[in-house]
C-alpha positions in Angstrom: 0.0 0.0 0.0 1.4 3.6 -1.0 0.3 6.7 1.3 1.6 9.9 0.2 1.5 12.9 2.7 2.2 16.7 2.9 5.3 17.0 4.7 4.0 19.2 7.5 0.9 17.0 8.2 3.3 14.4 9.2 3.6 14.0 12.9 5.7 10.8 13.7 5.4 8.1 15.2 3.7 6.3 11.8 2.3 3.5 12.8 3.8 0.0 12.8 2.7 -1.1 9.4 4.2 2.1 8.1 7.2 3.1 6.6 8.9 6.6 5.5 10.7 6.0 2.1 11.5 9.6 1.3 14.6 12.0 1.2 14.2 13.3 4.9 12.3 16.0 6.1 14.1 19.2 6.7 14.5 20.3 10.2 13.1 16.7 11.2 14.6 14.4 13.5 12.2 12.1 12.9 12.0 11.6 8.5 15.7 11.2 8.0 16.8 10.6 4.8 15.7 6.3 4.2 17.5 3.5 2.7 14.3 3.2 -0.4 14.4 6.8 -1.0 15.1 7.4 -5.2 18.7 8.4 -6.0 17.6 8.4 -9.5 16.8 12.1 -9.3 19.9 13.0 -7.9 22.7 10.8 -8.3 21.2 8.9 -11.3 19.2 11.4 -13.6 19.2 9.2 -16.7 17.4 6.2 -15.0 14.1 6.5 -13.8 13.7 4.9 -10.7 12.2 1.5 -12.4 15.6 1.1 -14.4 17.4 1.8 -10.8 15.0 -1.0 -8.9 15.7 -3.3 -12.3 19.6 -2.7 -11.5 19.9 -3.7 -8.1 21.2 -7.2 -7.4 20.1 -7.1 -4.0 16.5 -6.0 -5.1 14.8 -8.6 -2.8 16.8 -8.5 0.0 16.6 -4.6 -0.2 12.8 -4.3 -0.4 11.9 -7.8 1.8 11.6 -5.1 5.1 9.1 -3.4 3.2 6.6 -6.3 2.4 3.5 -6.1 4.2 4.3 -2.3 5.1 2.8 0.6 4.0 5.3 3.0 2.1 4.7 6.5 3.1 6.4 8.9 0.5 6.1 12.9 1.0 7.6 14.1 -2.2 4.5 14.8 -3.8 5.5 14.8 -7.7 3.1 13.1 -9.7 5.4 10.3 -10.8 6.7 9.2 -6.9 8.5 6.5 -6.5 6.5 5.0 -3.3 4.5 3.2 -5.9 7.5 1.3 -7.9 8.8 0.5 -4.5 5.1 -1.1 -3.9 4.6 -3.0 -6.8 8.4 -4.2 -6.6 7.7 -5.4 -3.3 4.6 -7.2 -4.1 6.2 -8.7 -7.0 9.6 -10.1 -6.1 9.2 -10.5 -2.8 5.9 -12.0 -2.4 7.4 -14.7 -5.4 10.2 -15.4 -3.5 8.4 -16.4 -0.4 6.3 -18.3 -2.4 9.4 -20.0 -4.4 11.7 -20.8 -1.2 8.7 -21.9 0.8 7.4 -25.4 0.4 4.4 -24.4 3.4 3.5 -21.5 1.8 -0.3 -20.5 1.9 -1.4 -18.0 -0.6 -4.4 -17.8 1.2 -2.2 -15.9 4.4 -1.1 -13.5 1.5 -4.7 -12.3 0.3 -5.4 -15.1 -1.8 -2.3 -14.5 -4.7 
């Protein structure tokens, strides 16, 4: 699930299912810069972030603390990352619990 916010109606704690995947939030102790924010604007302007996601060989170990989560992104451009991350996570993840898992029970995962 993808929430996106206005920076200044953010008041931390999130709650447990929630997750802040953004660049920080000036003046904020709380929204520090996270590990899933996109570089691809900065360090990497001629990737979108898909391209960036596609090139990481840790991709599934790198968005597995995300799964279940919901991604909570405050940049608010039309074209946010928070829901690549999402559909990433749902997507490789989900497939490699199902893959690795012999007890797996799609029903525990909304039915997939």
């Amino acid at each position: 699930m993808v929430h996106h916010a206005d920076p200044s109606a953010l008041a931390p704690p999130l709650a447990p299912t929630e997750i802040y995947v953004g660049m920080g939030i000036e003046g904020s102790e709380y929204f520090t810069p996270s590990p899933w924010l996109d570089p691809s604007a900065i360090l990497f302007p001629f990737l979108s972030f898909e391209e960036y996601l596609d090139g990481r060989a840790d991709a599934i170990n790198w968005l597995a603390p995300l799964y279940g989560r919901t991604v909570v992104g405050t940049c608010g451009r039309s074209e946010c990352h928070t829901r690549a991350l999402a559909e990433q996570v749902n997507d490789l993840v989900y497939w490699r619990i199902r893959c690795t898992n012999p007890n797996f029970s799609a029903q525990y995962f909304g039915g997939r």
